[in-house]
KEVEXNU-125298 format. One record per residue (C-alpha): x, y, z; residue number from 1. Coordinates in steps of 0.25 Angstrom, whole numbers, always signed. Layout:
REM KEVEXNU-125298
@px X&py Y&pz Z&num NUM
...
REM end
This chain:
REM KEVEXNU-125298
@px +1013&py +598&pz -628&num 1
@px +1005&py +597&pz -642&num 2
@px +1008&py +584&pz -649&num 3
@px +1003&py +590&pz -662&num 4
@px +992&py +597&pz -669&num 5
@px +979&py +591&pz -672&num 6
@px +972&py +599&pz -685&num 7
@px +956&py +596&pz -686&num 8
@px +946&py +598&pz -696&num 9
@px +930&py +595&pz -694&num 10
@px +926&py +592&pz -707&num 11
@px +912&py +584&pz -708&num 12
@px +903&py +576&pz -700&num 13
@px +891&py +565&pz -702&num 14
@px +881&py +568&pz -691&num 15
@px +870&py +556&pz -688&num 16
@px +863&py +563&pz -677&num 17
@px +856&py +577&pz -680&num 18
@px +851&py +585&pz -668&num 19
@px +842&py +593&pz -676&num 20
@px +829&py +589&pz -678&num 21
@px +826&py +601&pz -687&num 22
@px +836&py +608&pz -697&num 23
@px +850&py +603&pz -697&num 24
@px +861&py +603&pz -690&num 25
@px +874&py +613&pz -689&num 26
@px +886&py +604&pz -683&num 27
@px +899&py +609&pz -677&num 28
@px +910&py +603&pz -669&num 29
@px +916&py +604&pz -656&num 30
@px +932&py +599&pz -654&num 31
@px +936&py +598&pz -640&num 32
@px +951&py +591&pz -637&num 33
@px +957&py +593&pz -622&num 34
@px +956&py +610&pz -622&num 35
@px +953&py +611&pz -636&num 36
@px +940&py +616&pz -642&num 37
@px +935&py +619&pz -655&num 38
@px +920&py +619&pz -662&num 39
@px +918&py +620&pz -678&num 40
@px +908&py +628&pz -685&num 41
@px +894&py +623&pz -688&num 42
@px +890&py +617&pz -700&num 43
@px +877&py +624&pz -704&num 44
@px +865&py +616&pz -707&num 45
@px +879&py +604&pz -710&num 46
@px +867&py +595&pz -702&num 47
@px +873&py +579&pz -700&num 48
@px +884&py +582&pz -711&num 49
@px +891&py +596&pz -708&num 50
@px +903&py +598&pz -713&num 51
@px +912&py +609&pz -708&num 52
@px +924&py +618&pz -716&num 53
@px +938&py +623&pz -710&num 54
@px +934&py +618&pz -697&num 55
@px +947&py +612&pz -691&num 56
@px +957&py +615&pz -679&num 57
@px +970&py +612&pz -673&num 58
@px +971&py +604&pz -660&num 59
@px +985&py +604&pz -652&num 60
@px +986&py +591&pz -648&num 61
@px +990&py +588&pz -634&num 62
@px +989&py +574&pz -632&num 63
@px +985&py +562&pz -641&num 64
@px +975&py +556&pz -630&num 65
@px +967&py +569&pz -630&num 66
@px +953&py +567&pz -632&num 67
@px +945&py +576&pz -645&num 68
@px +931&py +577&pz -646&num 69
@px +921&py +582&pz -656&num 70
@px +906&py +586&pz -655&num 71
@px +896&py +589&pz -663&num 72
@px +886&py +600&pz -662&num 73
@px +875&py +607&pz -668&num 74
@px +876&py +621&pz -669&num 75
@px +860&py +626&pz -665&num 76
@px +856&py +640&pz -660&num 77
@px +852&py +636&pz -647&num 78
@px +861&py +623&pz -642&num 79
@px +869&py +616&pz -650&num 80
@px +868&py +601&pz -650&num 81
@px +878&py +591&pz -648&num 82
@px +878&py +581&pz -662&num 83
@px +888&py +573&pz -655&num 84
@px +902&py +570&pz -654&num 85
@px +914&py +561&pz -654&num 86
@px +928&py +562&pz -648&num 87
@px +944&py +554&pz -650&num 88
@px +956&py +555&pz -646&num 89
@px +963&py +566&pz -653&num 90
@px +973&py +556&pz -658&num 91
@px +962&py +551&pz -666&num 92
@px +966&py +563&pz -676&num 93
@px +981&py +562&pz -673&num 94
@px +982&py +547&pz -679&num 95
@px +988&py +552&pz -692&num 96
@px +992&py +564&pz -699&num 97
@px +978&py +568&pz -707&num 98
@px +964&py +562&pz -705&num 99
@px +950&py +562&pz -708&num 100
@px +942&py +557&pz -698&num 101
@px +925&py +553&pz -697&num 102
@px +924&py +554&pz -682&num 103
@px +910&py +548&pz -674&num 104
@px +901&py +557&pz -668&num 105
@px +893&py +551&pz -655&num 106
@px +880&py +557&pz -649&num 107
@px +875&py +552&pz -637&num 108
@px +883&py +537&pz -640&num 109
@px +879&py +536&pz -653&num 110
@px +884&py +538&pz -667&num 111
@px +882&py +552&pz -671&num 112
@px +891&py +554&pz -683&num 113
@px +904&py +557&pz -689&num 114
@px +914&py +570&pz -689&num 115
@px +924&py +570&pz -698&num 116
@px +939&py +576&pz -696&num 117
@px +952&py +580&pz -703&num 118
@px +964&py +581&pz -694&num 119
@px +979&py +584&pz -695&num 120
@px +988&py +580&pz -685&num 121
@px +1000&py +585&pz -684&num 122
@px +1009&py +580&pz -672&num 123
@px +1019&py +589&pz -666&num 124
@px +1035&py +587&pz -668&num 125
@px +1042&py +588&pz -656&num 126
@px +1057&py +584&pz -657&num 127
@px +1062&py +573&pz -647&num 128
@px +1048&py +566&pz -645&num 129
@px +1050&py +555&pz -656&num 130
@px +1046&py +544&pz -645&num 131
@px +1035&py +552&pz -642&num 132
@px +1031&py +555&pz -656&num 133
@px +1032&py +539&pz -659&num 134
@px +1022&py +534&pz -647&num 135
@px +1013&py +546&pz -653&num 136
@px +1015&py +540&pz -667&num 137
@px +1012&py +526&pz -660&num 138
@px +999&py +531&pz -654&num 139
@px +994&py +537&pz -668&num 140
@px +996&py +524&pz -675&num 141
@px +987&py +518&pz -663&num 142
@px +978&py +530&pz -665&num 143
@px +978&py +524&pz -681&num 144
@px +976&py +510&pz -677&num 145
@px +966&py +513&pz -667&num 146
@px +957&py +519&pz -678&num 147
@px +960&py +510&pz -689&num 148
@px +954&py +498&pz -678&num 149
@px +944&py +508&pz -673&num 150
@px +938&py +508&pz -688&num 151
@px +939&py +492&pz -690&num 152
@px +931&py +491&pz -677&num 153
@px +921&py +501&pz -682&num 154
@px +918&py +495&pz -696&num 155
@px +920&py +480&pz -688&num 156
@px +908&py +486&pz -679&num 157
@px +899&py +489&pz -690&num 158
@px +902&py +477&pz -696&num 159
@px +897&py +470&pz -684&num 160
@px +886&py +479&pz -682&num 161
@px +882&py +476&pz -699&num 162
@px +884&py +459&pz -695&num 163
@px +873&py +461&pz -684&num 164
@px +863&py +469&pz -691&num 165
@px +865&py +458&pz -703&num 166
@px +863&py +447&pz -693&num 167
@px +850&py +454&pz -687&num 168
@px +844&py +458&pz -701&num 169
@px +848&py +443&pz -704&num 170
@px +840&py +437&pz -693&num 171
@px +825&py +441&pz -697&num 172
@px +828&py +433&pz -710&num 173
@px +833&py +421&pz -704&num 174
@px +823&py +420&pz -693&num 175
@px +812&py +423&pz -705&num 176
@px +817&py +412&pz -713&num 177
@px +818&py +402&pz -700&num 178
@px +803&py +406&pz -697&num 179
@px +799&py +400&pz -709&num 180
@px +802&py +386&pz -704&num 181
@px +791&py +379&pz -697&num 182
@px +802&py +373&pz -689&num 183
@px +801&py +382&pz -676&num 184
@px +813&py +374&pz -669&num 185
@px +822&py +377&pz -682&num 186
@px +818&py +391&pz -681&num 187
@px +820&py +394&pz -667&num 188
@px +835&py +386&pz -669&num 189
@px +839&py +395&pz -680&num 190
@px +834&py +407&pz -674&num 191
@px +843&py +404&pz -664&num 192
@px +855&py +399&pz -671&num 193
@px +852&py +414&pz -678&num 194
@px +851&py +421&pz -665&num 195
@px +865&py +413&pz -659&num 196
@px +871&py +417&pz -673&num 197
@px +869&py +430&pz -671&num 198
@px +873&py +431&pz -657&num 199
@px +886&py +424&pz -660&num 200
@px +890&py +432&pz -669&num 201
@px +884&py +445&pz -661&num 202
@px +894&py +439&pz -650&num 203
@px +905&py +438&pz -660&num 204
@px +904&py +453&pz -665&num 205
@px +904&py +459&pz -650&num 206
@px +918&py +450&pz -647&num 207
@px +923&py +456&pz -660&num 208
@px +918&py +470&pz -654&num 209
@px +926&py +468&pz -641&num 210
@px +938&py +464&pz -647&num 211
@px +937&py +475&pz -655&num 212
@px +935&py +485&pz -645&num 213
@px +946&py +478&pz -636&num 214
@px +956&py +481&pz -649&num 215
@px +950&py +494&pz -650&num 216
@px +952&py +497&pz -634&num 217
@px +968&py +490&pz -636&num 218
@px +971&py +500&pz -646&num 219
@px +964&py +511&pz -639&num 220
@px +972&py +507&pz -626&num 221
@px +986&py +506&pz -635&num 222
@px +985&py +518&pz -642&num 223
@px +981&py +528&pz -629&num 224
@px +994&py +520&pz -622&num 225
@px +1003&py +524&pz -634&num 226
@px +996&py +539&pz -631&num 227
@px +999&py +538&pz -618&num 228
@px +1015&py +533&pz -622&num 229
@px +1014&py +544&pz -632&num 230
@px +1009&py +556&pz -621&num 231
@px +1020&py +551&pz -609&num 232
@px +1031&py +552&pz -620&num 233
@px +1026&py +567&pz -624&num 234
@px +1025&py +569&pz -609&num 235
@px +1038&py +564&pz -604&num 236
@px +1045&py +571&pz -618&num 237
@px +1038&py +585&pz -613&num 238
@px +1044&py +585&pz -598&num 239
@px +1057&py +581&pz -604&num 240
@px +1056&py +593&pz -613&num 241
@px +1051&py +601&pz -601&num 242
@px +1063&py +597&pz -591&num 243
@px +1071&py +601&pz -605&num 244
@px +1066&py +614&pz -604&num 245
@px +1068&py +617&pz -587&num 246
@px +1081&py +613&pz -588&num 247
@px +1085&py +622&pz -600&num 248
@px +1077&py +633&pz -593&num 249
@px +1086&py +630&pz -583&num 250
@px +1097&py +631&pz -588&num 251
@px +1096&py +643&pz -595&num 252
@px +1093&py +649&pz -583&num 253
@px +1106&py +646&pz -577&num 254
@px +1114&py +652&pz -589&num 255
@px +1106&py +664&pz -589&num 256
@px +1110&py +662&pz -571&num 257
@px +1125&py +661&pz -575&num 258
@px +1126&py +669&pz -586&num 259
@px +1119&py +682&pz -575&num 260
@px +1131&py +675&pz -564&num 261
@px +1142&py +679&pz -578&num 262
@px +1136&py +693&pz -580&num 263
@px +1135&py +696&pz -564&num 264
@px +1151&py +692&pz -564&num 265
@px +1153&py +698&pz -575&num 266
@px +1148&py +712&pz -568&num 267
@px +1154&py +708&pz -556&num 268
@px +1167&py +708&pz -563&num 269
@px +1166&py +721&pz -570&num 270
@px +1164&py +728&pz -556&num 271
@px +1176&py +724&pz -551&num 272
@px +1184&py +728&pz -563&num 273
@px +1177&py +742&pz -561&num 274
@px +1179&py +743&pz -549&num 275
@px +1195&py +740&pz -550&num 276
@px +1197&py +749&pz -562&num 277
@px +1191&py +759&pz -552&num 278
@px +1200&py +756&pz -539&num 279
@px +1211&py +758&pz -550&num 280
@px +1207&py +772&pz -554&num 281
@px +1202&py +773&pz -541&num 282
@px +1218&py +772&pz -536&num 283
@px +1223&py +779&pz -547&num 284
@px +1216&py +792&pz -545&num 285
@px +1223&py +790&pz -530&num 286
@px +1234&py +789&pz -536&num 287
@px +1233&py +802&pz -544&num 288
@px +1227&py +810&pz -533&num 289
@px +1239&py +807&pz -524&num 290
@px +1248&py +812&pz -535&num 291
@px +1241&py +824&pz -538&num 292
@px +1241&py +829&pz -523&num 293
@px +1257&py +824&pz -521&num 294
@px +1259&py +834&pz -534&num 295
@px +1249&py +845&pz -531&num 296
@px +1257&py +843&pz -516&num 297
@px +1270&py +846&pz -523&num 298
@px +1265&py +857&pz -531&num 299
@px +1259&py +866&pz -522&num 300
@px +1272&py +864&pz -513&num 301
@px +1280&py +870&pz -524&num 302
@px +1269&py +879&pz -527&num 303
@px +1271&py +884&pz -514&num 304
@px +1286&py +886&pz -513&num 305
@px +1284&py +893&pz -525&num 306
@px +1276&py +903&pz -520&num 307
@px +1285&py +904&pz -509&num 308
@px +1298&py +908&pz -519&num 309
@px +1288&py +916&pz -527&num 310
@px +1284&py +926&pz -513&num 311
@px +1302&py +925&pz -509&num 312
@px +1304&py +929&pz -525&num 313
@px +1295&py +941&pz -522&num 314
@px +1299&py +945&pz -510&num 315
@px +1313&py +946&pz -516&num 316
@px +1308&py +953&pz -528&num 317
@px +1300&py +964&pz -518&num 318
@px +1314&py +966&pz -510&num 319
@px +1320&py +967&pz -523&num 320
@px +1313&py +977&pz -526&num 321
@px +1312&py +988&pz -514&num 322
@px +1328&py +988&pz -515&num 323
REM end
């Protein structure tokens, strides 16, 4: 069952690894999300900053945990190469209404760029599902404060990464200025007051990572736990639906059963009241048959005894006559 329409547009990339060593590139875009598959059109000669017009698509969505992925290629004449890729959960795009996204690019491990996205989300209404439309909205807002942390780890990171390239640019100067002392013991203690300095502070930085990441990884956890609430809600909602929809069947099969049992009796009853109207004119025409055959009876006796006056008459008439 969909739990809404997901509406993308490619719009733009920044490309730090060119896989052409002459000419320039032509970059497209490959989606692929559980069956779904789609590939842009190439931005001729667009080289690392192609940018890309009314290329966008719809995605059903399915379910919140589904993994998206995008990869990046250059269209060639003989085999296109991979410029590299990237991939999310398709929740990532479903946090809120409307975004506009940069997301990183990977080739072989390392940093290969940034794609940029629009999208639309528009989540599907389905009447008596407000629990399971609230654990949804519970997972969004983890999906929005997942992100938020992910960007404050992400500029604390280059922070960190600044600190230590300013503490190693830092040490040639301070051990340049220690060398210009003649006391070799105060040198080799500051250089290593230094060097403990900067590993304390090296040491410091990596357990800040790891709590970092550990938050990161809570979050993570709490978030896909509200999915997973979120998808047995649906699930248990859709059988409920399901058996809702048997048992109509069900019954509507039963009146259309008894209403055939009404016609059939129906029928039934008919033919007997056929069938008497028949016995009745069936006895009737008896009746009038025995009637007729008494009268006719009766008729040809008188017919009879009037023939027989009829030849004395003459007889008489004949003797009558010869006197």
């Amino acid at each position: 069952m969909s739990v809404g329409n997901l509406h993308l547009k490619l719009v733009e990339a920044h490309l730090t690894h060119d896989v052409k060593k002459l000419g320039r590139m032509d970059p497209y875009c490959k989606i692929v999300c559980r069956d779904f598959h789609w590939k842009s059109n190439a931005d001729k000669n667009g080289s690392k900053k192609p940018v890309w017009h009314d290329q966008e698509f719809d995605i059903d969505v399915k379910y919140m945990g589904d993994d998206i992925y995008y990869k990046l290629f250059d269209e060639d004449h003989g085999k296109d190469e991979k410029i590299g890729d990237g991939g999310c959960k398709i929740s990532t795009f479903c946090a809120e209404p409307e975004m506009d996204m940069w997301m990183d690019i990977e080739y072989k491990g390392k940093k290969a760029g940034k794609v940029r996205f629009e999208s639309k989300w528009s989540p599907a209404e389905e009447a008596g599902k407000e629990e399971h439309e609230g654990m949804m909205a519970e997972a969004q807002a983890a999906l929005i404060a997942l992100a938020k942390k992910k960007k404050e780890l992400e500029e604390e990171f280059e922070s960190v990464n600044a600190t230590i390239a300013e503490h190693e640019a830092s040490h040639e100067g301070r051990l340049a200025a220690v060398a210009g002392d003649y006391d070799m013991a105060a040198f080799e203690e500051a250089k290593a007051q230094a060097w403990a300095t900067y590993h304390e502070k090296e040491a410091q930085i990596n357990k800040e990572r790891d709590l970092a990441q550990e938050a990161k990884q809570d979050a993570e956890a709490a978030m896909a736990q509200r999915v997973r609430e979120a998808a047995e809600a649906r699930d248990a909602k859709d059988k409920e639906i399901a058996e809702l929809e048997v048992k109509a069947a069900a019954d509507k099969e039963q009146a259309l059963a008894d209403i055939e049992a009404g016609k059939i009796a129906a029928a039934e009853g008919h033919e007997h009241k056929v069938q008497a109207v028949k016995d009745e004119v069936a006895a009737q025409a008896a009746e009038d048959e025995a009637a007729y055959e008494s009268v006719a009876g009766e008729i040809k006796v008188i017919a009879e005894r009037l023939l027989e006056l009829n030849e004395k008459m003459q007889e008489k008439l004949t003797a009558l006559t010869n006197l």
